[in-house]
Backbone as JSON Lines, residues from 0, in Angstrom:
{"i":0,"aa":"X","n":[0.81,-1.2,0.0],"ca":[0.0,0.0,0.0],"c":[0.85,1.27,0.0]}
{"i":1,"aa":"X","n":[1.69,1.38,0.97],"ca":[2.79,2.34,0.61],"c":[4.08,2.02,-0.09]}
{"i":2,"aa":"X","n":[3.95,2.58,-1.02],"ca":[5.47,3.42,-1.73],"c":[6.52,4.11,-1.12]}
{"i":3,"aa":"X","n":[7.64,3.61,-1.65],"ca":[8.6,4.3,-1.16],"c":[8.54,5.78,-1.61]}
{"i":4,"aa":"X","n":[8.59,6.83,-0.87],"ca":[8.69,8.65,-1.26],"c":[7.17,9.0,-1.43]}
{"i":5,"aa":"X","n":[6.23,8.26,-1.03],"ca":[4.67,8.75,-1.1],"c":[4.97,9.36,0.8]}
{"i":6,"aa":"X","n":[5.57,10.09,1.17],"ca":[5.0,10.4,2.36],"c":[5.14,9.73,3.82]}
{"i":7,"aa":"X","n":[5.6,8.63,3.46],"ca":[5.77,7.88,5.06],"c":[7.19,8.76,5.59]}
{"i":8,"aa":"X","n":[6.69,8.68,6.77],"ca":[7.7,9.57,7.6],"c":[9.09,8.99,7.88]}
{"i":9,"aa":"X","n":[10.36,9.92,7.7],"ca":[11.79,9.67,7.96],"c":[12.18,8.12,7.15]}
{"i":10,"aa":"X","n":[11.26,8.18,5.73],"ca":[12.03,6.45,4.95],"c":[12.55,6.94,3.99]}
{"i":11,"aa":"X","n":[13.13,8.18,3.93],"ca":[14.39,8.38,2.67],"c":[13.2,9.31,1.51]}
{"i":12,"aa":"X","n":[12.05,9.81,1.85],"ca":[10.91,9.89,0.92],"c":[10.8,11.6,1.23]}
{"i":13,"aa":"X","n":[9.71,12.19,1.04],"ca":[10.25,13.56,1.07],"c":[10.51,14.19,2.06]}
{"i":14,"aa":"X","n":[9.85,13.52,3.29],"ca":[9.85,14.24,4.47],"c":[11.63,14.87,4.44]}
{"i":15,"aa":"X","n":[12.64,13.63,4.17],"ca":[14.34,14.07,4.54],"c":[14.49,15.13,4.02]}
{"i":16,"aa":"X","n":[13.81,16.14,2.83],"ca":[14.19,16.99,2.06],"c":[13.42,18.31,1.9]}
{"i":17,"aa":"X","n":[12.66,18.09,3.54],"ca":[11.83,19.7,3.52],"c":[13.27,20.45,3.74]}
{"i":18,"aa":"X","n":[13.2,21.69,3.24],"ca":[14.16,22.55,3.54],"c":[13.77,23.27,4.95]}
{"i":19,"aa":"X","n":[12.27,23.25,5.71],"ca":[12.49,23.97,7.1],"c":[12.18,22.55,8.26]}
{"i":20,"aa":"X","n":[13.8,21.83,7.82],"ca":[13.63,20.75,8.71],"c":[14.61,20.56,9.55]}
{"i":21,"aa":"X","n":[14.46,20.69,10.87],"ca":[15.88,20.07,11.67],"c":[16.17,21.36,12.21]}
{"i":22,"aa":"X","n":[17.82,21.23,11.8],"ca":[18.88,22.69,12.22],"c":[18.36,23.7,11.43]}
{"i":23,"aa":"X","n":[18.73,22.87,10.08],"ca":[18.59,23.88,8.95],"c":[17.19,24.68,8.85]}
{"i":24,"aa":"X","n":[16.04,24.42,9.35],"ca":[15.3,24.87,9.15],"c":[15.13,26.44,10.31]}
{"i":25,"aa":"X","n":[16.4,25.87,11.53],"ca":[15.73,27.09,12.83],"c":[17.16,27.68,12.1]}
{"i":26,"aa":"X","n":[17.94,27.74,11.14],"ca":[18.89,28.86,10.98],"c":[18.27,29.31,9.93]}
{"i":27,"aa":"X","n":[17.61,28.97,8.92],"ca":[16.54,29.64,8.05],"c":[15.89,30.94,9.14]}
{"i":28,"aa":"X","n":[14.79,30.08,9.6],"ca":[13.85,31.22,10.68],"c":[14.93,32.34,11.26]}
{"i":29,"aa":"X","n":[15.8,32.41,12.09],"ca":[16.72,33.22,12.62],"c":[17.1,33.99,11.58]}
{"i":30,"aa":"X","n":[17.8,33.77,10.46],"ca":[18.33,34.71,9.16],"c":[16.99,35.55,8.71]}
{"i":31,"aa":"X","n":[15.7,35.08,8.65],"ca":[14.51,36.02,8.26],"c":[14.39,36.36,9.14]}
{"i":32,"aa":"X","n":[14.13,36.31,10.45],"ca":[13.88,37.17,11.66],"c":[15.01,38.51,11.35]}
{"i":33,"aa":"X","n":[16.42,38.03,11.35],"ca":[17.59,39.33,11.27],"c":[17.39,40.39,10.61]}
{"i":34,"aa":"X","n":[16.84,39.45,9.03],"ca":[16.58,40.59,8.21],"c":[15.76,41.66,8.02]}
{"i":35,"aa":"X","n":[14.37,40.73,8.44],"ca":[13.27,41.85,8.3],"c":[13.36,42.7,9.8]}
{"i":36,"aa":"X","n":[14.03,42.39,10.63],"ca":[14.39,43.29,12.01],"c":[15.41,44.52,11.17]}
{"i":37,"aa":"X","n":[16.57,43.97,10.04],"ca":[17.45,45.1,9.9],"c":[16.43,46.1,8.8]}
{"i":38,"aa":"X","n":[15.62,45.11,7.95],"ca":[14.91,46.17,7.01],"c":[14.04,47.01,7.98]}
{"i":39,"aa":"X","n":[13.22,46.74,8.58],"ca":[12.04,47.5,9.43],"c":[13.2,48.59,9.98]}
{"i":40,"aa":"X","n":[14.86,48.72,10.48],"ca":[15.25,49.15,11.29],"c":[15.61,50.46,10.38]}
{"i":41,"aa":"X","n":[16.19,49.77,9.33],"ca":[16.64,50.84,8.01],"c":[15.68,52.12,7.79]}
{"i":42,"aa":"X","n":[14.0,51.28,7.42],"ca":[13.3,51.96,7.27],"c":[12.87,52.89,8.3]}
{"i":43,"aa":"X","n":[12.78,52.38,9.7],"ca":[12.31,53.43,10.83],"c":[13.21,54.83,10.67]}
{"i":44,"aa":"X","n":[14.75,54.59,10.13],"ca":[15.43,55.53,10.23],"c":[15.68,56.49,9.14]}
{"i":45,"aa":"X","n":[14.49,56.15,8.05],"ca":[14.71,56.91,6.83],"c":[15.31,56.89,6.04]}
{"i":46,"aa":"X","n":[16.15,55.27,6.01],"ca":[17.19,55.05,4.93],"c":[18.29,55.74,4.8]}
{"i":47,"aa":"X","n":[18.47,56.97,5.98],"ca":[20.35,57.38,6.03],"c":[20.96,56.63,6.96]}
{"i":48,"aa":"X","n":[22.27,56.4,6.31],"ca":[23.4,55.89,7.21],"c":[23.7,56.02,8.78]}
{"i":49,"aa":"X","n":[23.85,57.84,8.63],"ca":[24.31,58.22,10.0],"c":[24.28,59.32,9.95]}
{"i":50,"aa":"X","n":[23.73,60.4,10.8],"ca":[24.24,61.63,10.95],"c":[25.38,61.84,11.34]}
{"i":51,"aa":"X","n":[26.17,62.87,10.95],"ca":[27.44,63.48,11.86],"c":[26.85,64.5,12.86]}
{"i":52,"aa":"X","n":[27.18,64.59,13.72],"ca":[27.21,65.49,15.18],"c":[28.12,67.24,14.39]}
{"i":53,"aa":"X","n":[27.65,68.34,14.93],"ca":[28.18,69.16,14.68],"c":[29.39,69.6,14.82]}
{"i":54,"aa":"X","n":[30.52,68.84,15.48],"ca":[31.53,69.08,15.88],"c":[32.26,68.37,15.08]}
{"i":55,"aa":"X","n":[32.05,67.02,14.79],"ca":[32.64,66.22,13.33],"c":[32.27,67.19,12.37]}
{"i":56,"aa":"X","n":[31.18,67.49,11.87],"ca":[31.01,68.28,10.73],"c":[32.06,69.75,11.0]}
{"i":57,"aa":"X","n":[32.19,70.18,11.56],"ca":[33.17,71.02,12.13],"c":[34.73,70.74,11.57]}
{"i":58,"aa":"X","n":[35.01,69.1,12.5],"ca":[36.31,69.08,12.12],"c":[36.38,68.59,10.52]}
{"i":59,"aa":"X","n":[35.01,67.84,9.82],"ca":[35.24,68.0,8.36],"c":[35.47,68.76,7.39]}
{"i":60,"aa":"X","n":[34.92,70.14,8.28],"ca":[34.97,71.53,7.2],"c":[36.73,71.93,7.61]}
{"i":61,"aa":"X","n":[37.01,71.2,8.79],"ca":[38.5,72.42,8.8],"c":[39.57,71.31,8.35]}
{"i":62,"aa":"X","n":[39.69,69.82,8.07],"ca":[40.02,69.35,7.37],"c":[40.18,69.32,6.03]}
{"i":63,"aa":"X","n":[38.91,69.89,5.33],"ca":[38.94,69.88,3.86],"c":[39.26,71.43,3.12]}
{"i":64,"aa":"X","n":[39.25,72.23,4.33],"ca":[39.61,73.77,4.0],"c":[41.68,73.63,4.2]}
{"i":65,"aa":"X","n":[42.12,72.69,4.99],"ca":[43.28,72.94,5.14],"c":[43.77,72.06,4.45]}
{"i":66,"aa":"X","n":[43.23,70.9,3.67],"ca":[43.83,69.97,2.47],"c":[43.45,71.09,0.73]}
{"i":67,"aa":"X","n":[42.92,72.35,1.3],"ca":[43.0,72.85,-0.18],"c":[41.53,72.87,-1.05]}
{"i":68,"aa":"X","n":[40.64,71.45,-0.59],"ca":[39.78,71.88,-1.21],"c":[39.28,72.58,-1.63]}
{"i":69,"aa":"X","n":[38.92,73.38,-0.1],"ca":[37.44,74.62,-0.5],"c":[38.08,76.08,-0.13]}
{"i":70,"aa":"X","n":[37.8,77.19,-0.87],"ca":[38.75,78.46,-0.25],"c":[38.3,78.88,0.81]}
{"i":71,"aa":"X","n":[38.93,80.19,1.68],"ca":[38.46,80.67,2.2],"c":[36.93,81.4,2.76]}
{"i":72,"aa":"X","n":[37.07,81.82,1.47],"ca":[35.27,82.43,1.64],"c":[34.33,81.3,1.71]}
{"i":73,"aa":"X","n":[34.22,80.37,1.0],"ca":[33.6,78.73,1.07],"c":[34.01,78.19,2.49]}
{"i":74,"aa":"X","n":[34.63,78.11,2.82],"ca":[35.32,77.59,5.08],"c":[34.25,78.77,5.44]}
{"i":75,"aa":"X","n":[34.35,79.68,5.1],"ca":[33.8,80.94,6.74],"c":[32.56,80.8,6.43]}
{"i":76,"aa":"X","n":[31.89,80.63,5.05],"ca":[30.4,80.51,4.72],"c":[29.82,79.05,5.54]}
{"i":77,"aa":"X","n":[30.35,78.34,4.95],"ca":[29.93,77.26,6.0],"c":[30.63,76.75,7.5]}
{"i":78,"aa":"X","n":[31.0,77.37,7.78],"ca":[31.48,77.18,9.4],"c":[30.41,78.29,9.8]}
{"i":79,"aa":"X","n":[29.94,79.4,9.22],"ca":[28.63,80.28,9.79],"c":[27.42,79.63,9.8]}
{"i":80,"aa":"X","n":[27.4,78.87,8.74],"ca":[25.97,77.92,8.46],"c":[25.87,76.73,9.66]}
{"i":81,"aa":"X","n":[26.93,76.35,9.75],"ca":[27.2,74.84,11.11],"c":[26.98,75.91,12.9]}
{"i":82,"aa":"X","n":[27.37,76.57,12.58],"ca":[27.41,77.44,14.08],"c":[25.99,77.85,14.23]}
């Protein structure tokens, strides 16, 4: 009456080859839990990286004014705009 791979449980038939079976199946669940925790997290935050704090932005403007980039009048315009 039964066939081998019709369904009888643990005889080499499909049950061995669900993919959410065993280990493999609770490191599946855990990796979708991570992700949709990091997407939901991304999204709560509006999809930017990171703000800088005004004092980094600070030392970015006096870094890139003293490597030459930006001139003078461009440094004092925006070091007035950050203040």
């Amino acid at each position: 009456m039964w066939h081998h791979g019709y369904g009888m449980p643990y005889d080499g038939g499909w049950y061995g080859w669900m993919p959410f079976h065993g280990p493999f199946g609770l490191i599946v669940g855990i990796l979708v839990i991570v992700a949709v925790f990091a997407l939901v997290r991304h999204l709560w935050r509006g999809g930017s990286a990171r703000t800088v704090s005004d004092g980094a932005a600070l030392g970015i403007l006096e870094t890139r004014y003293v490597n030459g980039e930006i001139d003078r009048d461009s440094y004092l315009k925006m070091k007035k705009d950050l203040s």
